[in-house]
C-alpha positions in Angstrom: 1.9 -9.3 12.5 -1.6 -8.5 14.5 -3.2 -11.7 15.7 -6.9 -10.3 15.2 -8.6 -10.6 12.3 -10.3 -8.0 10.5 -13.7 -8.1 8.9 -14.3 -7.2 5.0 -16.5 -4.3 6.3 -13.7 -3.4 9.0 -11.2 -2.7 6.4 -13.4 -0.7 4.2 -14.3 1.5 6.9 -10.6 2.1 7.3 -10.4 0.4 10.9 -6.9 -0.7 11.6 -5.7 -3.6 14.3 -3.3 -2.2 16.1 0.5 -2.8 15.4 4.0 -1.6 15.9 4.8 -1.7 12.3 3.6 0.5 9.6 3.6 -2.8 7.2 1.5 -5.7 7.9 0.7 -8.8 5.9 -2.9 -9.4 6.3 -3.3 -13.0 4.3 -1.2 -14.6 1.2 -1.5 -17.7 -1.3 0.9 -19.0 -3.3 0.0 -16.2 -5.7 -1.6 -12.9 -4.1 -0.6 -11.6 -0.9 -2.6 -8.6 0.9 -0.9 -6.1 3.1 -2.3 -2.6 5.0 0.1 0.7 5.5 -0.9 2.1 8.5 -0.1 5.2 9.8 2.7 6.0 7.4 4.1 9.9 8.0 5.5 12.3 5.9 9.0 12.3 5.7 11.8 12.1 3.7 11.5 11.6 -0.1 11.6 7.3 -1.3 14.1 6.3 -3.9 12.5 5.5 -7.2 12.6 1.4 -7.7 11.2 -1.0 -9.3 9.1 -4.4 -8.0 8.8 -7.7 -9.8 5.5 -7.8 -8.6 2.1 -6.2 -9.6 0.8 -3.8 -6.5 -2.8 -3.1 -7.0 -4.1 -0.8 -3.8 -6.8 1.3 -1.9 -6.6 4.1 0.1 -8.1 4.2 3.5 -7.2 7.7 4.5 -4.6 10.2 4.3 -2.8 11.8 0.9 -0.1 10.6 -1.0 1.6 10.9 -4.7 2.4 7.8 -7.0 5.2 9.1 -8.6 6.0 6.3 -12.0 8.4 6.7 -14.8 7.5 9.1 -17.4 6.9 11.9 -15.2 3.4 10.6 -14.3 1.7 11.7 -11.3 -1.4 10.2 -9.1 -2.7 11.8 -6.4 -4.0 9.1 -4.2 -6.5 10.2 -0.9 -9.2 8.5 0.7 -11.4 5.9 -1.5 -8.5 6.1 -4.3 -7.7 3.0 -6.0 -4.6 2.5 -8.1 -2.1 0.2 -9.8 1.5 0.2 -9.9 2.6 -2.6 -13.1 5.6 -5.4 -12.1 8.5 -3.6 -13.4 7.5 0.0 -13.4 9.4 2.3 -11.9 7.8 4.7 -9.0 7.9 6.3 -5.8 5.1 7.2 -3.0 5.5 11.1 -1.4 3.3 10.9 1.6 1.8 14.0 2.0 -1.3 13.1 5.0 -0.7 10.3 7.1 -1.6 7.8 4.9 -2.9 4.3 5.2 -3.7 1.9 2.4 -4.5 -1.5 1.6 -2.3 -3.3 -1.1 -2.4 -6.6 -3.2 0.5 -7.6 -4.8 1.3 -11.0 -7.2 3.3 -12.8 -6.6 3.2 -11.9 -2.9 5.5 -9.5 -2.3 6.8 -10.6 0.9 7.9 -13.8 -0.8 10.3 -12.0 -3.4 
């Protein structure tokens, strides 16, 4: 995880710390956690799954799908919001390099 800290207006703008991992926790309480994507490439098709979490996210840049159960389909790209229920089950195809800030509750890193 990046030591720096990041301004509100910072990650609006879509500015990213840097970091070796695509991943990073940016903050968590005992019952949201916030995380970025950064940099994630196209590449292989995800396996569908399912979270016990809520994911609520933004995008910063790039293109992806949300692919959830039913056959739904959101396109997600830059300024995007979206919402992926606890329980639901889905899968992200990255189409752009895609970045995106997430909150999840619980916090996901502590399932």
């Amino acid at each position: 995880m990046s030591t720096e800290t990041m301004t509100a207006e910072e990650v609006a703008e879509g500015k990213l710390n840097e970091a070796e991992d695509v991943k990073e926790i940016m903050a968590s309480g005992e019952d949201v956690g916030l995380r970025i994507w950064r940099e994630e490439e196209p590449d292989a098709d995800k396996e569908f799954h399912t979270n016990s979490y809520e994911t609520v996210g933004y995008v910063l840049k790039g293109k992806a799908e949300l692919h959830l159960e039913n056959d739904q389909v959101v396109e997600l790209t830059e300024g995007n919001s979206y919402l992926v229920p606890k329980e639901t089950e889905h899968t992200y195809k990255i189409i752009e390099t895609f970045s995106a800030v997430e909150a999840t509750s619980p916090p996901a890193h502590l399932q």
